[in-house]
TORBADREN-670632 format. One record per residue: residue number from 1; residue in three letters; x, y, z of N, C-alpha, C in turn. Coordinates in Angstrom, 1 decimal, padded with zeros to 4 digits. Layout:
+-----+---------+--------+--------+--------+--------+--------+--------+--------+--------+--------+
: num : residuo :    n_u :    n_v :    n_w :   ca_u :   ca_v :   ca_w :    c_u :    c_v :    c_w :
+-----+---------+--------+--------+--------+--------+--------+--------+--------+--------+--------+
: NUM :     ALA :      X :      Y :      Z :      X :      Y :      Z :      X :      Y :      Z :
...
+-----+---------+--------+--------+--------+--------+--------+--------+--------+--------+--------+
END
This chain:
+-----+---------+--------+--------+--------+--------+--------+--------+--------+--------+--------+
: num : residuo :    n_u :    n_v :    n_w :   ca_u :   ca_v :   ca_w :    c_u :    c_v :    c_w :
+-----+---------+--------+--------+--------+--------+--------+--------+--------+--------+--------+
:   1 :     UNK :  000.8 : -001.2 :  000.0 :  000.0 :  000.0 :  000.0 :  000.9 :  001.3 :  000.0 :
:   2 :     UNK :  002.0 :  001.2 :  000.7 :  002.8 :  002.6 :  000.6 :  003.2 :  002.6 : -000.8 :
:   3 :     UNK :  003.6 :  002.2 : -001.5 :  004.0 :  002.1 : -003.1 :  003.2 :  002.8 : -003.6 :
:   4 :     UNK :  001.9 :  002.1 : -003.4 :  000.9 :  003.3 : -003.9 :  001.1 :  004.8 : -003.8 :
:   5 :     UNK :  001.0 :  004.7 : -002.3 :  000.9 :  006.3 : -002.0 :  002.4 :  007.2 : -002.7 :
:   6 :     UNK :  002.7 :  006.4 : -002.7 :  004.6 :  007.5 : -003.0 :  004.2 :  007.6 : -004.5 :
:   7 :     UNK :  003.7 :  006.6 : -005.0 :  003.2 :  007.1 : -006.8 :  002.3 :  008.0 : -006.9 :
:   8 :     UNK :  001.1 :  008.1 : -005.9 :  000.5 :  009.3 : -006.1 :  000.6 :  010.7 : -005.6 :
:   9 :     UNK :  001.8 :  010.9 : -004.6 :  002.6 :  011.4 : -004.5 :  003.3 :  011.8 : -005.5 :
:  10 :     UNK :  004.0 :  011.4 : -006.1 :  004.7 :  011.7 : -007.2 :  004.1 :  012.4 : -008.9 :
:  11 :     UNK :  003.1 :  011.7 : -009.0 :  002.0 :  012.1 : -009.7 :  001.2 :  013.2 : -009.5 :
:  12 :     UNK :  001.1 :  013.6 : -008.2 :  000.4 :  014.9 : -007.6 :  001.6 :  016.1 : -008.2 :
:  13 :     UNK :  002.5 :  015.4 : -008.0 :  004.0 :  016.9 : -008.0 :  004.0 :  017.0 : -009.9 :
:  14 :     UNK :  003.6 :  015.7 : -010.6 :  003.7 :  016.5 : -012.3 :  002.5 :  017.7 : -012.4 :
:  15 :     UNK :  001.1 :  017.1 : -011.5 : -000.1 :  017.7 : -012.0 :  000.3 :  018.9 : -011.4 :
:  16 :     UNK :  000.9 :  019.3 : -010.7 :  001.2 :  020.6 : -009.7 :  001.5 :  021.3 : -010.8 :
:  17 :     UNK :  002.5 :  020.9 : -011.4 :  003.8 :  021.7 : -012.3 :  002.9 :  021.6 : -013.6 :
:  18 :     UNK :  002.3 :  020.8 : -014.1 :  001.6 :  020.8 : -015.7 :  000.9 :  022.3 : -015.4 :
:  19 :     UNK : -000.1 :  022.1 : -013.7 : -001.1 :  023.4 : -013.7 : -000.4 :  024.6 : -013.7 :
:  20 :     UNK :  000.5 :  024.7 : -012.8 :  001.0 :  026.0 : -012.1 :  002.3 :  026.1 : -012.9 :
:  21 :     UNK :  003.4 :  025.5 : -013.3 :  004.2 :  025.4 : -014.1 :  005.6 :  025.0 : -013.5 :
:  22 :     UNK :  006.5 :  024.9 : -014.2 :  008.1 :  024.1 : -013.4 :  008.3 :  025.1 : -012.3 :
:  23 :     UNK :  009.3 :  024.6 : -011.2 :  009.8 :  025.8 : -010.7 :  011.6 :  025.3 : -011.0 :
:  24 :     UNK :  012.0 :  025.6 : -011.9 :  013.7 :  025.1 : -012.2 :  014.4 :  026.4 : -011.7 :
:  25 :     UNK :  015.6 :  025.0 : -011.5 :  016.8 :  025.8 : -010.4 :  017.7 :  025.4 : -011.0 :
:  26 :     UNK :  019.0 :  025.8 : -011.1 :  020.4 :  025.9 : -011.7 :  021.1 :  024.8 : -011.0 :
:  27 :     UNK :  020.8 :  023.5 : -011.9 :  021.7 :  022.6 : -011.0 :  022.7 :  022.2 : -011.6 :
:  28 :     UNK :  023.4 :  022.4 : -012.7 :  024.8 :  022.8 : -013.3 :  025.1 :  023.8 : -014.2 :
:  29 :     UNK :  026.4 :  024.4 : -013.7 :  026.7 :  025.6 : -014.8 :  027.9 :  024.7 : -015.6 :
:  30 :     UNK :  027.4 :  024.1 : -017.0 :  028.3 :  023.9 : -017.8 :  029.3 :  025.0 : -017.9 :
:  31 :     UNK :  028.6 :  026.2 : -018.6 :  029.5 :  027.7 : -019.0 :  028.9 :  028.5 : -018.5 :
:  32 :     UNK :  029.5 :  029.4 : -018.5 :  028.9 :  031.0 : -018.0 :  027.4 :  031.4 : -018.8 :
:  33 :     UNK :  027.2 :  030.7 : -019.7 :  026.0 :  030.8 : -020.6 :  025.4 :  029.3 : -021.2 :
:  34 :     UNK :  025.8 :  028.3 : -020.8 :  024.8 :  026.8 : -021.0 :  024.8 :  026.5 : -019.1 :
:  35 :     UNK :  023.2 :  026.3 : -018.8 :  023.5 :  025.8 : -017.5 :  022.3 :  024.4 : -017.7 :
:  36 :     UNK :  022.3 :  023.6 : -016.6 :  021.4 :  023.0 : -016.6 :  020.2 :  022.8 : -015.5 :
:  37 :     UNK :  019.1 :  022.9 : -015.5 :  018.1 :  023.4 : -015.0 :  017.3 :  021.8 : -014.4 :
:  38 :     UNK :  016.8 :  021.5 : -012.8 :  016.1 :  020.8 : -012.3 :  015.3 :  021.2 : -011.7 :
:  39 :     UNK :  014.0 :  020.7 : -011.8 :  012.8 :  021.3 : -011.3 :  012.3 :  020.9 : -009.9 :
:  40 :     UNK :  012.3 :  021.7 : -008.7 :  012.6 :  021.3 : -007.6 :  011.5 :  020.8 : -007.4 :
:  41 :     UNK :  009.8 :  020.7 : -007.8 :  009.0 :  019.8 : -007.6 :  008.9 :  018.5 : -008.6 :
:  42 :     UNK :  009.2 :  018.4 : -009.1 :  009.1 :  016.6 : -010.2 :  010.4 :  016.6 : -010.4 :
:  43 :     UNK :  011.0 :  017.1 : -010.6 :  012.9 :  016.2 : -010.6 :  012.9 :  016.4 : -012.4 :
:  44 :     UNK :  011.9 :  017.1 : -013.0 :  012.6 :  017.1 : -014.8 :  013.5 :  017.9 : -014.7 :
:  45 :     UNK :  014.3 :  017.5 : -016.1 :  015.9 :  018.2 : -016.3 :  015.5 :  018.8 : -017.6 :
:  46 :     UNK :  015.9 :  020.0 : -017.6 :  016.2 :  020.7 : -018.9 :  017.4 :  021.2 : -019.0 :
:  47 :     UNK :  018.2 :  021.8 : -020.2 :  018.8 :  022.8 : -021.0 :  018.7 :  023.4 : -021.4 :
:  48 :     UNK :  019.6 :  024.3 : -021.7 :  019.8 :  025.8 : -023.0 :  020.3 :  025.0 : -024.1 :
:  49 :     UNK :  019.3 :  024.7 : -025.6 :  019.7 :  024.6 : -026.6 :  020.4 :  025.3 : -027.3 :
:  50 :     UNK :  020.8 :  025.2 : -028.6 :  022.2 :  025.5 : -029.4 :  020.9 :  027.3 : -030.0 :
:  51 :     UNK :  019.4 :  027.4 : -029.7 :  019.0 :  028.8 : -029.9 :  018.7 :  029.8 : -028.7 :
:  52 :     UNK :  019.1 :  028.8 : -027.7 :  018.8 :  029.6 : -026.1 :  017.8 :  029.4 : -026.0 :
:  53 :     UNK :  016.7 :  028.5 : -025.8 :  015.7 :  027.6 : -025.4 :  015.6 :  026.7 : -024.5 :
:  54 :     UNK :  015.0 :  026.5 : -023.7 :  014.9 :  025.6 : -022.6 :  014.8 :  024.4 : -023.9 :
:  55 :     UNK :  015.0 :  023.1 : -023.2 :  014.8 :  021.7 : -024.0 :  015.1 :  020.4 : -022.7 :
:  56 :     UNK :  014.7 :  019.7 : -023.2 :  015.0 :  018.2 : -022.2 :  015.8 :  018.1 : -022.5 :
:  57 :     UNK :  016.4 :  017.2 : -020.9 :  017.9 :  017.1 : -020.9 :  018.0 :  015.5 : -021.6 :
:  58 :     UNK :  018.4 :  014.7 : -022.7 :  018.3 :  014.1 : -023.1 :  019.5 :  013.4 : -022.6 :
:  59 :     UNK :  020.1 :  012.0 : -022.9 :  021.6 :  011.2 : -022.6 :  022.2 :  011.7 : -023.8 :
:  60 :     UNK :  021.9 :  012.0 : -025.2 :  022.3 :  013.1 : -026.2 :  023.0 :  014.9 : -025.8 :
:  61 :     UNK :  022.2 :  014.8 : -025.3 :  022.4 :  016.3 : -025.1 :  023.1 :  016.2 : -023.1 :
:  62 :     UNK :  022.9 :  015.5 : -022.6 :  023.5 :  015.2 : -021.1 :  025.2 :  014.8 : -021.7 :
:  63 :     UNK :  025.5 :  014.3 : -022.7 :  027.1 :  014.0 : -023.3 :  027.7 :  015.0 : -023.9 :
:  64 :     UNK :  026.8 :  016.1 : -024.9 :  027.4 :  017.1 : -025.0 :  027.8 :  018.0 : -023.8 :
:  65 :     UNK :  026.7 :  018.5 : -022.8 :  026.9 :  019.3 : -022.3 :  028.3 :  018.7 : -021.8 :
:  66 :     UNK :  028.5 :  017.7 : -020.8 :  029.6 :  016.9 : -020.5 :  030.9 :  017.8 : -021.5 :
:  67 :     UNK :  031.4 :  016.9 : -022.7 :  031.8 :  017.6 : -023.6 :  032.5 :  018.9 : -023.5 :
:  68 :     UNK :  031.4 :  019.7 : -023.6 :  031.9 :  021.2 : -023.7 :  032.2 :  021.7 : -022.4 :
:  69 :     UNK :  031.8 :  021.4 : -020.8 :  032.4 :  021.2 : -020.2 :  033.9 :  021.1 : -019.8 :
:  70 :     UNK :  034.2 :  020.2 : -020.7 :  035.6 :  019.3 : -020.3 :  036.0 :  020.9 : -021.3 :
:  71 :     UNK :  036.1 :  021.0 : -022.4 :  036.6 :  021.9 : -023.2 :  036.6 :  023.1 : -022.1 :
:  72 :     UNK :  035.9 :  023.6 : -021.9 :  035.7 :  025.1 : -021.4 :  036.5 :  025.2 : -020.2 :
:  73 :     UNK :  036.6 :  024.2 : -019.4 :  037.8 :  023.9 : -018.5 :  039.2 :  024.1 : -018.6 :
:  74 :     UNK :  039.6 :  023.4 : -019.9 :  040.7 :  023.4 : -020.5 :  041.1 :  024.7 : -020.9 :
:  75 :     UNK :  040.1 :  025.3 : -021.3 :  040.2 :  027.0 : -022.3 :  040.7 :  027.4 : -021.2 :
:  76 :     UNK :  040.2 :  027.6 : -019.8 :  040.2 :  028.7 : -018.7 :  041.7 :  028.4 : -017.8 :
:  77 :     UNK :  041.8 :  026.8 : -018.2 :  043.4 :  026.5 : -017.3 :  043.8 :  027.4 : -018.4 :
:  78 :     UNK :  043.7 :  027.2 : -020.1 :  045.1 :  027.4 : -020.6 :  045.5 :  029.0 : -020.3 :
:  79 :     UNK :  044.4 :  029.2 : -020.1 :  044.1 :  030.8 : -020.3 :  044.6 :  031.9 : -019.0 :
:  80 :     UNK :  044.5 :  031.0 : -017.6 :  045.2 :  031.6 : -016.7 :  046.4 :  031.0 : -016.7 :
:  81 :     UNK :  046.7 :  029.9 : -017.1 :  048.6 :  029.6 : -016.8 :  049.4 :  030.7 : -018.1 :
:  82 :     UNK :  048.7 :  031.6 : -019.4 :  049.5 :  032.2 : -019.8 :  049.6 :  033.4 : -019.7 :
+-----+---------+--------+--------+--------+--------+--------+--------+--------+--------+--------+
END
């Protein structure tokens, strides 16, 4: 019976956000300008697409961000060691 309840629980927090809308929070800064966004009632993931659009965080688009990441890292070491 608790199974139940934690699903309808769970299902209460989409209908919340379908009615009233996401409330997303900054839960990685890839770059100073791509971050990634989780919504502190239902747990969806979005992004800043390649036009500055929110979008789902996809395992596609979860590797890029990764990716460019690692790059922009690199940029900022090379860039304060010269």
């Amino acid at each position: 019976m608790r199974v139940k309840s934690k699903k309808s629980v769970f299902s209460m927090a989409r209908i919340l956000c379908f009615i009233f809308g996401h409330r997303f929070r900054v839960s990685r800064e890839v770059t100073s300008y791509i971050k990634e966004y989780q919504c502190s009632c239902c747990r969806a993931e979005v992004t800043v697409n390649d036009e500055g659009r929110l979008t789902s965080l996809t395992s596609q688009l979860k590797e890029i961000n990764e990716t460019l990441a690692e790059l922009h890292q690199k940029k900022q070491h090379s860039s304060s060691a010269a």
